[in-house]
N, CA, C and O of each residue as an XYZ file, in Angstrom:
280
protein
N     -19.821     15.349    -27.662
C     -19.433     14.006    -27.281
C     -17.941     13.771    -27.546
O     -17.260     13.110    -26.762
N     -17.345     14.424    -28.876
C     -15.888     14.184    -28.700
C     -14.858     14.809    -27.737
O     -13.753     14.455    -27.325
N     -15.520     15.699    -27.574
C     -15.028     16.712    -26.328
C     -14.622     16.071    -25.374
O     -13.452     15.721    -25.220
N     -15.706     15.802    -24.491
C     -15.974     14.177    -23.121
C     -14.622     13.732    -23.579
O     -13.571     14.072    -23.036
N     -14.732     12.893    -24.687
C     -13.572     11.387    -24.893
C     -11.973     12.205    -25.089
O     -10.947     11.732    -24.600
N     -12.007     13.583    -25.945
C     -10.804     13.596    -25.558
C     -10.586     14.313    -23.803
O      -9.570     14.604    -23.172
N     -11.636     14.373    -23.562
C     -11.157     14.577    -21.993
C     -10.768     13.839    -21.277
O      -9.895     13.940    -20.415
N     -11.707     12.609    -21.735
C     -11.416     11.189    -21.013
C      -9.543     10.751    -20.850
O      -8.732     10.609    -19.935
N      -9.556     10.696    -21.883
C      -8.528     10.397    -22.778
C      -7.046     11.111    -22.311
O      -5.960     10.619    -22.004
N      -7.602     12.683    -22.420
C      -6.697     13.136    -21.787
C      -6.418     12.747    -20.281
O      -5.258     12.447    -19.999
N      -7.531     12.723    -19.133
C      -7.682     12.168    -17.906
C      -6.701     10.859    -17.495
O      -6.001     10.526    -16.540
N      -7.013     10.430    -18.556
C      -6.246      8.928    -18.234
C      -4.621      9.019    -18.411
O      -3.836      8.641    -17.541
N      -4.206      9.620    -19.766
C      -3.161      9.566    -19.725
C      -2.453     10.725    -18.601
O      -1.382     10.389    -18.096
N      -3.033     12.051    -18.223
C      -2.613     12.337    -16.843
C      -2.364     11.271    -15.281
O      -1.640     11.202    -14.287
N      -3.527     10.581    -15.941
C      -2.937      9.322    -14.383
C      -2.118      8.253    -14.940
O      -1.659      7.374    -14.210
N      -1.973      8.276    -15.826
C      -1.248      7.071    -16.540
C       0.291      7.795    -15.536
O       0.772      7.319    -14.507
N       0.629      8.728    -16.103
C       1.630     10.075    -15.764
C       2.011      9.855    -14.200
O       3.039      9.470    -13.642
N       0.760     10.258    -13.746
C       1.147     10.377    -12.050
C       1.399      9.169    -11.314
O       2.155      9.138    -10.343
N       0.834      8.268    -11.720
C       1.123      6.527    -10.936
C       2.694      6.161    -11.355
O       3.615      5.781    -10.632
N       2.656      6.460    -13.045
C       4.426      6.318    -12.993
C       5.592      6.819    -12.074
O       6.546      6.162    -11.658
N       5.153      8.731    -11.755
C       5.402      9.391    -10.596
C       5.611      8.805     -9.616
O       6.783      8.737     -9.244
N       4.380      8.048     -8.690
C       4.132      7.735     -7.336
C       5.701      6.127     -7.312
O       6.571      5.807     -6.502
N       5.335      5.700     -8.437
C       5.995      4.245     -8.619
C       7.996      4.642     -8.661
O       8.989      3.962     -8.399
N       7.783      6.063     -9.130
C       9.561      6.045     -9.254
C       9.917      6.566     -7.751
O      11.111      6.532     -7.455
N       9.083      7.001     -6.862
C       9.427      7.583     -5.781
C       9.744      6.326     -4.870
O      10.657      6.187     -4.056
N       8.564      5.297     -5.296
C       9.057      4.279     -4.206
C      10.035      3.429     -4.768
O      10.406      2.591     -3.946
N      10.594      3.337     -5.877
C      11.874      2.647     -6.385
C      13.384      3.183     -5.849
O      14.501      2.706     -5.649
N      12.495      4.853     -5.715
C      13.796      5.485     -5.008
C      14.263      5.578     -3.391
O      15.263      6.043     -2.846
N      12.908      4.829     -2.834
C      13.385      4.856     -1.714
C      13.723      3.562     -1.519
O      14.587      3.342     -0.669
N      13.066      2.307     -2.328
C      13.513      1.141     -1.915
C      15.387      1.124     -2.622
O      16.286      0.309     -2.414
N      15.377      1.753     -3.043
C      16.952      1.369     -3.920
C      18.105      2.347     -2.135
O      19.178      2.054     -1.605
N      16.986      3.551     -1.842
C      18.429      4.312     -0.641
C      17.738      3.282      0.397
O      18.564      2.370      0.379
N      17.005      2.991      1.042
C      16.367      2.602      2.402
C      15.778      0.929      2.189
O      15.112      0.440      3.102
N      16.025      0.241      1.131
C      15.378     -1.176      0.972
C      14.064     -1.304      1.774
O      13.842     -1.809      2.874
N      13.382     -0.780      1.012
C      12.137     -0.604      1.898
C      10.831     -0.325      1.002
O      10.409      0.819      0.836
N      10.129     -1.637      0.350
C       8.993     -1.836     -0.454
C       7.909     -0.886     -0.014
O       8.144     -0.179      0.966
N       6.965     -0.807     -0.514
C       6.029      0.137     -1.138
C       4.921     -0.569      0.441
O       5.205     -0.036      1.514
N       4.508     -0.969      0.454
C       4.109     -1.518      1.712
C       4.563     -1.617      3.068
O       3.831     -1.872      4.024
N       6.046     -1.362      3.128
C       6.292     -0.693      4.514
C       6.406      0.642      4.634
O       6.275      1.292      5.671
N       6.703      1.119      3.332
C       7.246      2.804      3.484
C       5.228      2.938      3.704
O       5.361      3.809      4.563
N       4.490      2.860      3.660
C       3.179      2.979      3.695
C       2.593      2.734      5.295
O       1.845      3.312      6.084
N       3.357      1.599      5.248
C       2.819      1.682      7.107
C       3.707      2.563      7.866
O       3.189      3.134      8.826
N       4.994      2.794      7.615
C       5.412      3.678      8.447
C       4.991      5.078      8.025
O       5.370      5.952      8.805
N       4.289      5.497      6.964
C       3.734      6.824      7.108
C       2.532      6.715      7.588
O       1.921      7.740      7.893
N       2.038      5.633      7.725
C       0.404      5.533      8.370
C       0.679      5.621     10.207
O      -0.146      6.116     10.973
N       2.162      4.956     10.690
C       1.938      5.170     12.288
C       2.545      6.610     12.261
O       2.388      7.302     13.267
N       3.228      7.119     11.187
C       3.670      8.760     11.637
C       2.795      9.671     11.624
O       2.691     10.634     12.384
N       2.146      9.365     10.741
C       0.543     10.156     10.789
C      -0.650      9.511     12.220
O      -1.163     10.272     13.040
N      -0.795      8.470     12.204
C      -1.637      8.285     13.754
C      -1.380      7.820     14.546
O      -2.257      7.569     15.371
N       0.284      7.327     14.842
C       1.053      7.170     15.996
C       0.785      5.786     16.198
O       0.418      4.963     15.360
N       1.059      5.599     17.651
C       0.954      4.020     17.769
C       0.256      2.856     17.395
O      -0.774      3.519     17.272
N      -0.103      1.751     17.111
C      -1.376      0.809     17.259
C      -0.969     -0.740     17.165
O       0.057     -1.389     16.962
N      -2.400     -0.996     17.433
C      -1.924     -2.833     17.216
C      -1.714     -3.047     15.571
O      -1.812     -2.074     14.823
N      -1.332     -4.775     14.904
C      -1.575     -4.936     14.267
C      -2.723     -5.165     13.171
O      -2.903     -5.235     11.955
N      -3.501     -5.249     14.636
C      -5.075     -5.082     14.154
C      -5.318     -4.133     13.605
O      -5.560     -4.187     12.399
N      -5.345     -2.673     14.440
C      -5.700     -1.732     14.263
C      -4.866     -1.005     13.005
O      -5.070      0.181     12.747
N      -3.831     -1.880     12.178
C      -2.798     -1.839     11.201
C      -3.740     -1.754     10.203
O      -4.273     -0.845      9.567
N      -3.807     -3.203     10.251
C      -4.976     -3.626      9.156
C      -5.761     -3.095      8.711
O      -6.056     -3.503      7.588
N      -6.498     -2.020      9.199
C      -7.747     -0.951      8.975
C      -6.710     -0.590      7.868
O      -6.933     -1.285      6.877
N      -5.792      0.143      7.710
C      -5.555      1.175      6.719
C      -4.111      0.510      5.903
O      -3.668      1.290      5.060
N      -3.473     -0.567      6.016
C      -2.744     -1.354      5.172
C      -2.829     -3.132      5.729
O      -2.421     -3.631      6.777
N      -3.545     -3.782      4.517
C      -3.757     -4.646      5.281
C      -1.755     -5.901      5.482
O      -1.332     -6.101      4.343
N      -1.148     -6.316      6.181
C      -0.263     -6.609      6.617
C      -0.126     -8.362      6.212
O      -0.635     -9.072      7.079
N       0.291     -8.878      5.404
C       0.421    -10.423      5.655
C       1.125    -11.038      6.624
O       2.201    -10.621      7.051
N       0.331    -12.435      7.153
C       1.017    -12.905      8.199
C       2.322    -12.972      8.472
O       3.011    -12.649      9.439
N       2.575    -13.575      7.175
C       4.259    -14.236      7.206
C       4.992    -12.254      6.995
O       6.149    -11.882      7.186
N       4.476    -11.895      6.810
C       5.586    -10.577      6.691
C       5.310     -9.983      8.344
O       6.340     -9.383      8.652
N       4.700     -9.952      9.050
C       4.779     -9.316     10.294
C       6.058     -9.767     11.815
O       6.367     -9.296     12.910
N       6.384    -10.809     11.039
C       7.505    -11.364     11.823
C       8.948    -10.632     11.232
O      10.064    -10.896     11.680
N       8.748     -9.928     10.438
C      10.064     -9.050      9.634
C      10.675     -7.680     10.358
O      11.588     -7.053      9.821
């Protein structure tokens, strides 16, 4: 059973690790390209499946109103 928890334990602080990772990448692109974590996301979502509506946006980042006029 202590085994498990320091696995746990260890587990977590590995993602603790990698989200910090994911979080400095998008600081680094919003600081060269001003470009939040939510657009750099949709534009890898139409580079990966190409065109679509906003609808069809929504499936895989959902988009707020007032930001789609941006």
């Amino acid at each position: 059973m202590k085994l498990q928890k320091k696995e746990t334990v260890s587990m977590v602080l590995k993602l603790e690790k990698l989200l910090k990772d994911i979080d400095s990448i998008f600081r680094i692109i919003y600081e060269k390209y001003h470009l939040n974590k939510e657009e750099v996301l949709i534009l890898l979502t139409l580079w990966e499946k190409g065109p679509m509506t906003l609808k069809e946006m929504d499936q895989y980042e959902n988009i707020k109103t007032y930001k789609r006029t941006r």
